[in-house]
C-alpha positions in Angstrom: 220.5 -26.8 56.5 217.1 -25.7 56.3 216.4 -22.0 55.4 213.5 -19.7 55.2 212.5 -19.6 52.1 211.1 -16.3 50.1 209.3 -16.3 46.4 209.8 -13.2 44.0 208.9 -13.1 40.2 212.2 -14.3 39.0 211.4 -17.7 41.0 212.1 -18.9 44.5 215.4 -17.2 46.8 216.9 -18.8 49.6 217.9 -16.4 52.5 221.6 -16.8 53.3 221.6 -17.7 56.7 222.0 -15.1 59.6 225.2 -16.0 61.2 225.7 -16.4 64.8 229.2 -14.3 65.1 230.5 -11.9 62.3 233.8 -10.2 64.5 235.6 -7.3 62.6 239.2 -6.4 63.5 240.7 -3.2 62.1 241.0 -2.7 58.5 244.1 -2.5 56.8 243.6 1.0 56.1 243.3 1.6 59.8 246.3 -0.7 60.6 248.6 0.4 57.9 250.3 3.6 59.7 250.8 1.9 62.2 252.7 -1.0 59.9 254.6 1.9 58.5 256.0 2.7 61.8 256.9 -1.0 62.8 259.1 -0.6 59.1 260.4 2.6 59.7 262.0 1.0 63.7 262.4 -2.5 62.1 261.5 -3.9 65.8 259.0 -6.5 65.5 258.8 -7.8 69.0 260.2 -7.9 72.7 258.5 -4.7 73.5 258.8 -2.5 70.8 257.6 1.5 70.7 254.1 0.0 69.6 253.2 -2.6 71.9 254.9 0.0 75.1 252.2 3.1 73.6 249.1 0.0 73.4 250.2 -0.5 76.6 249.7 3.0 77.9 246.7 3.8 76.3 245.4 0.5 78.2 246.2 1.5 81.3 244.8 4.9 81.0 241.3 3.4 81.0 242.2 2.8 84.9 242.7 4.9 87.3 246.2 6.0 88.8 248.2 3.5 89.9 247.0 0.6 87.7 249.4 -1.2 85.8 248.8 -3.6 82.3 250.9 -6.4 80.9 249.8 -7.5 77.7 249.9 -11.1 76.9 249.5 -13.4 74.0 246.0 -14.7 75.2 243.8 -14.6 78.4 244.5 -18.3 79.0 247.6 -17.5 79.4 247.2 -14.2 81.4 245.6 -16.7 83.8 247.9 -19.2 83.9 251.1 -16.9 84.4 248.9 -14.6 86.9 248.1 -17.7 89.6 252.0 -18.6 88.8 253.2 -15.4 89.7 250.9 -15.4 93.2 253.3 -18.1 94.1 250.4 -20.3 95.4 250.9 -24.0 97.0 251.1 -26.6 94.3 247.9 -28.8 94.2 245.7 -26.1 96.0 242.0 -25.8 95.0 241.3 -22.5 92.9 237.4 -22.2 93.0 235.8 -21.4 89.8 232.6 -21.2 88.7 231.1 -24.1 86.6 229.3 -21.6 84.4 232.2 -20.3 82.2 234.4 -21.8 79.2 236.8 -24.0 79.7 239.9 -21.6 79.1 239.3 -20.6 82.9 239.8 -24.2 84.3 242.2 -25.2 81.6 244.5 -22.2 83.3 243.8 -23.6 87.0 245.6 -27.0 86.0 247.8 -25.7 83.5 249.4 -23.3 87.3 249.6 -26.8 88.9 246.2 -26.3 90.8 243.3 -27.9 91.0 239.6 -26.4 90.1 236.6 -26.7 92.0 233.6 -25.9 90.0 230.8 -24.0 92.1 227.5 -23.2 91.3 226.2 -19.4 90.2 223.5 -17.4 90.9 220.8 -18.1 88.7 219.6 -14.6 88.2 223.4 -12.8 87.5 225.0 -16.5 85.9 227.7 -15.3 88.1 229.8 -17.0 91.1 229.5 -14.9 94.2 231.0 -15.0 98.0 228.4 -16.7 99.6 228.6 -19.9 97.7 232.3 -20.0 98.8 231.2 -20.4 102.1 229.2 -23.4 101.4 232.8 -25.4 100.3 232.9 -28.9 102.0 235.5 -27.9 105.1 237.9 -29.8 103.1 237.9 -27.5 100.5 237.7 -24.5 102.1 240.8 -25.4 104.3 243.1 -26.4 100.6 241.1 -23.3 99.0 244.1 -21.2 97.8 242.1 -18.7 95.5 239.0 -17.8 93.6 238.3 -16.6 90.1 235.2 -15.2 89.3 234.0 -14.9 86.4 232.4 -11.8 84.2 230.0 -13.8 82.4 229.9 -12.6 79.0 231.2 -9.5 79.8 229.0 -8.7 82.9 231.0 -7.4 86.0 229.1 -8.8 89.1 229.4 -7.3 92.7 233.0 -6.5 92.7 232.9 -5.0 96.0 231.8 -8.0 97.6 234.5 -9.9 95.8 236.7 -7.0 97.7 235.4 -7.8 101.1 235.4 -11.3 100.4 239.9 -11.2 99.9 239.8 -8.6 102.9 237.8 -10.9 105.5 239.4 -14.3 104.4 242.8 -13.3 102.9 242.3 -15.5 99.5 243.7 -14.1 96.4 240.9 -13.3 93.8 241.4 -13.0 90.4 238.8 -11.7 87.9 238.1 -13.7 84.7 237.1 -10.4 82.7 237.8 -12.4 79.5 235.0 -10.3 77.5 234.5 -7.5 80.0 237.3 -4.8 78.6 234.1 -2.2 78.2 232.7 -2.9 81.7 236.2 -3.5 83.8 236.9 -0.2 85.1 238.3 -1.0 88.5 242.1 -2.9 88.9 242.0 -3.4 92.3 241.0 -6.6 92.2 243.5 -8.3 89.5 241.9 -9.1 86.0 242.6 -10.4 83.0 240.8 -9.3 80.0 240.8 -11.3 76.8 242.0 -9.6 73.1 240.7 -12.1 70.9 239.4 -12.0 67.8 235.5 -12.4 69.3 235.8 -10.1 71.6 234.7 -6.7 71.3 237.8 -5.2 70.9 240.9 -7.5 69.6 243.7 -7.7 68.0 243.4 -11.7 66.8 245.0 -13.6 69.8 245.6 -11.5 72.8 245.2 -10.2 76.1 245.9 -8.0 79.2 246.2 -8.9 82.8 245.5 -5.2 84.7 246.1 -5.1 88.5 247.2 -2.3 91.2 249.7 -5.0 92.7 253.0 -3.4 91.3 255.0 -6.8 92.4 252.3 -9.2 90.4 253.0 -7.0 87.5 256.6 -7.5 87.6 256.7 -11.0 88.0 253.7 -11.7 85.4 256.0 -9.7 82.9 259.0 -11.8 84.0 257.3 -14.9 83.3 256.2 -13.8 79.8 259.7 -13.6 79.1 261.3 -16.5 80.0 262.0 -15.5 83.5 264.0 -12.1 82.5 264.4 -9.4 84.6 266.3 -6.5 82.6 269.3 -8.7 81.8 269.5 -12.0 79.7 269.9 -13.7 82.8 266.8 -16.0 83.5 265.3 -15.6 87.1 262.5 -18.0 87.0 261.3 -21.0 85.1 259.1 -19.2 82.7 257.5 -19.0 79.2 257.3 -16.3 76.0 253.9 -14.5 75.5 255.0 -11.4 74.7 252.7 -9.6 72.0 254.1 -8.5 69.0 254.4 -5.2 67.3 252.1 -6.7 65.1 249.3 -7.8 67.0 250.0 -4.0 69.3 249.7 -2.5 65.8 245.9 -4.1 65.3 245.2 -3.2 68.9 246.0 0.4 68.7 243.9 0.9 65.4 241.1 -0.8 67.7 241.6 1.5 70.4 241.6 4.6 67.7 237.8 3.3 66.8 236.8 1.9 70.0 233.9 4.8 70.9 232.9 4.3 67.5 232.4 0.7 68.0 231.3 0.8 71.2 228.2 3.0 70.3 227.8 0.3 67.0 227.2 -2.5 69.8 225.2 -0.8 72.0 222.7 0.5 69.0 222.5 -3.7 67.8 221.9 -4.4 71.8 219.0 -1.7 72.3 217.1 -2.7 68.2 217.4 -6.8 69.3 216.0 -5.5 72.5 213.0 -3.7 71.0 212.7 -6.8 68.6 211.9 -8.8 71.1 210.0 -6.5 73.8 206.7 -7.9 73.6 208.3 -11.7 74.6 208.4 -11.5 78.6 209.5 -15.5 78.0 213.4 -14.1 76.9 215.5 -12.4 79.0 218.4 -10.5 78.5 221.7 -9.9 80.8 221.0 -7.1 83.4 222.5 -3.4 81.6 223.7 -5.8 78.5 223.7 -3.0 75.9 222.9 -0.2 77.6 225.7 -0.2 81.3 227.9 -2.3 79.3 228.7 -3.5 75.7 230.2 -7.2 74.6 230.2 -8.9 71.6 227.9 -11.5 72.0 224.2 -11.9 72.5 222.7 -14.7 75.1 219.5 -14.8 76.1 217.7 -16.8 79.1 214.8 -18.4 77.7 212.1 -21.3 79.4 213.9 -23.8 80.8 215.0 -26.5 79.5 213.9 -25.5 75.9 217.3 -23.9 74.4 218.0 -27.3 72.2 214.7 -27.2 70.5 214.4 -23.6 70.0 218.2 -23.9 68.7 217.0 -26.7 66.3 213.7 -24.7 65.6 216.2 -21.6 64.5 218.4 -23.6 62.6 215.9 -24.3 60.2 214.9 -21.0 59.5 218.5 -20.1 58.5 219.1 -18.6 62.1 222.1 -19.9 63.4 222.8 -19.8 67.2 225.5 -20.8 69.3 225.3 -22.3 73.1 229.0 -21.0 74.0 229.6 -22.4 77.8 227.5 -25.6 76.7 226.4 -27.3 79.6 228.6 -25.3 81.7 232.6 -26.0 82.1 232.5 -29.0 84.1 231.1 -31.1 82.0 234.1 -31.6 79.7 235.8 -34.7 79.7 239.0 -32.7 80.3 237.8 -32.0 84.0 236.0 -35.0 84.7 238.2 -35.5 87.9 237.3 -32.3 89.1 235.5 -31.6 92.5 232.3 -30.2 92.3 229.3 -29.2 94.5 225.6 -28.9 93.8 225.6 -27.7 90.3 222.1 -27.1 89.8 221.8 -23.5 88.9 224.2 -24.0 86.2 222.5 -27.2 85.1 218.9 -24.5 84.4 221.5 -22.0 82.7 222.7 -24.8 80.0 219.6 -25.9 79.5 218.0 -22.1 78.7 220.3 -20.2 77.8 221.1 -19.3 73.9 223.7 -17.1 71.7 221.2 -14.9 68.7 223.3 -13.7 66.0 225.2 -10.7 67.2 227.9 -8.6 65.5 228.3 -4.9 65.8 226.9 -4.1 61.7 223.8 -6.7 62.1 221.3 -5.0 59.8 217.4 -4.4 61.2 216.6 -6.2 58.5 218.3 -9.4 59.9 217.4 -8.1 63.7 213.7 -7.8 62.5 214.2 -12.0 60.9 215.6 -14.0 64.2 213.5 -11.7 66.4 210.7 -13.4 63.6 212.0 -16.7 63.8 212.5 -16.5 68.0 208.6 -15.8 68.3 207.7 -19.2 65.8 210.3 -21.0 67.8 208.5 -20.1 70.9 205.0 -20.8 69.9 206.1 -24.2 68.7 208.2 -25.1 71.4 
C-alpha cells in the first residue's frame, strides 16, 4: 500500500493509514455492572431481567403502543418478520437494488422471491412510484415491499403509509443503520445492532412495529415456535439475544446521547472539510437531522474507482459498501429486475471516507487533503 509520506529531522515517517471504519462497543468498564448482575441471577439467556429492561428502554424511543423484539441480527429480524406475515410462498417481495445483500438474502431465505427496483437518484432510496412501474406480472405476484433506509436515511415514510393504505401490500422497513432516525413503528422495521452500526452490541437487532399480533408471532418464531409452554406451535428457529449481548446493549444505550453528539460533531468538521468542493455531496440532514456510522459521499460519476485507487495511495482507505448495488451478486443472478439505471450512477459515484465517531481533525483535515488531489487528478 502506498502512503503519504512526511520528512522530520530524525529521517523519513510513514503516516499509518486513515482507516475506513474504527466501530467502538462499550467498554468493559461500562459493561461490567451490568456482567455483575447477569452473575448475581445466573440467567444467561431465554429472556433474562437484562435483555426484558434493553427491551423496554428500546421501546420507549417509540411512542405508545409500539412494541420491540430483539433478535440475534437484522437478517434475521427480516427473515422471521416476512415469515410471520404469513405471505404466499414464491411471491415477489420488491426491494430496492441499491442496498446490501442481507435485505435480499432475507427475501429468499422467507421462501420469496426479490425483485430489485431502481431508486431515486437524488434520496438513493426506493419510493412508491417506482412500484407502479412493475411489469403487470409482477405487480399482480407482488406480495410486499421493503424499503430501504439507505445508510441510515429515513425517506418519505408517509408515502410508504399511503402506499400499504391504497394497495393493501405489507411494507416493511429495512432501517438496518437508521436506529437514530426511526422514530415512527407504524410501519414495521427492523433496525440492525451490529457491531458497525452506531449503536451495537456485536451481532444484533430489533424488529419494532405497532402490529401487536406480528410481535407475538416474530417472538414465537425466535423461539422455536413457543408460545408460553414448551410445546412448539410453529416450525421456527432460536434468535433470542443473550444476557450478554442485552448487557453490551444497555451500556450503549447509557452513552448513546454522548455518542450520538460524538457522530454528529465528525459529520458537521468532514462537512466543513470539504465545503469549498460543490463536486461531493453528502446525504440530505446526514449529521445534522440524523446520525449513522458511516460516511458516503456522491461524487462525479462514474469516477468513485479512481478516486478510491487515488485515496488508497495516500494511505486513505475507503470502502464502496453496497458495491455496484445488490443485484449484482452472483447469489441473485436469477433475480427479476427492471431498469436499474439510477443505481448503476450510484455504484459508480458513490464512496465510504473514513468515519468513526473519535476521528481526529487532524485525520478529517488529511482525506479531506487527499479528496481535493484525487479530484484534481481524476
Amino acid at each position: 500500500m502506498l502512503v503519504h509520506k512526511a520528512t522530520t529531522h530524525a529521517g523519513p515517517a510513514v503516516l499509518a493509514p486513515v482507516p475506513v471504519a474504527r466501530p467502538r462497543l462499550p467498554s468493559a468498564e461500562a459493561v461490567f455492572p451490568y456482567l455483575q448482575r447477569i452473575d448475581a441471577a445466573r440467567w444467561y439467556s431465554n429472556f433474562g431481567p437484562l435483555l426484558v429492561e434493553f427491551e423496554a428502554r428500546l421501546t420507549a424511543r417509540f411512542p405508545d403502543g409500539a412494541q420491540v423484539v430483539t433478535v440475534s441480527n437484522a437478517t434475521q429480524g427480516l427473515t422471521l418478520a416476512l415469515t410471520a406475515m404469513d405471505l404466499p410462498v414464491g411471491g415477489y417481495v420488491a426491494v430496492p437494488a441499491w442496498t446490501f445483500v442481507a435485505t435480499a438474502h432475507a427475501v429468499i431465505q422467507a421462501g420469496l422471491r426479490p425483485w430489485f427496483v431502481d431508486v431515486d437518484l437524488d434520496t438513493w432510496m426506493m419510493t412508491p412510484e417506482a412500484i407502479a412501474g412493475l411489469p403487470p406480472a409482477v405487480r399482480d405476484s407482488l406480495v410486499a415491499v421493503i424499503p430501504v433506509c439507505a445508510f441510515g436515511a429515513l425517506g418519505d415514510l408517509a408515502a410508504w403509509r399511503r402506499f400499504r393504505g391504497e394497495t393493501g401490500v405489507p411494507v416493511l422497513l429495512d432501517a438496518a443503520a437508521a436506529f437514530d432516525a426511526l422514530c415512527d413503528a407504524d410501519l414495521p422495521a427492523v433496525v440492525s445492532l451490529q457491531a458497525t452500526k452506531a449503536l451495537g452490541v456485536g451481532e444484533g437487532g430489533f424488529l419494532v412495529t405497532n402490529d401487536a399480533a406480528l410481535a407475538s408471532r416474530v417472538r414465537s418464531l425466535t423461539t422455536f415456535g413457543f408460545q408460553g409452554s414448551r410445546e412448539s406451535h410453529v416450525p421456527a428457529t432460536n434468535a433470542k439475544l443473550s444476557e450478554y449481548a442485552a448487557a453490551v446493549g444497555l451500556a450503549a444505550l447509557d452513552s448513546w446521547e454522548v455518542d450520538r453528539l460524538q457522530f454528529a460533531r465528525v459529520a458537521q468538521h468532514l462537512r466543513i472539510s470539504l465545503i469549498g468542493r460543490p463536486e461531493v455531496a453528502f446525504q440530505s440532514g446526514w449529521g445534522s437531522e440524523w446520525v449513522t456510522s458511516v460516511c458516503n459521499i456522491q461524487l462525479p460519476e462514474g469516477s468513485a474507482a479512481a478516486v478510491a485507487d487515488f485515496l488508497l495511495g495516500e494511505g486513505v482507505e475507503t470502502r464502496r459498501w453496497w458495491g455496484q448495488g445488490c443485484h449484482v451478486n452472483p447469489a441473485f443472478s436469477d433475480c427479476g429486475r427492471g431498469d436499474l439505471k439510477h443505481t448503476d450512477r450510484l455504484g459508480d459515484s458513490v464512496l465510504g471516507l473514513p468515519f468513526a465517531l473519535d476521528l481526529g481533525l487532524s485525520d478529517i483535515r488529511r482525506v479531506a487533503a487527499a479528496l481535493t488531489r484525487a479530484l484534481a487528478a481524476v
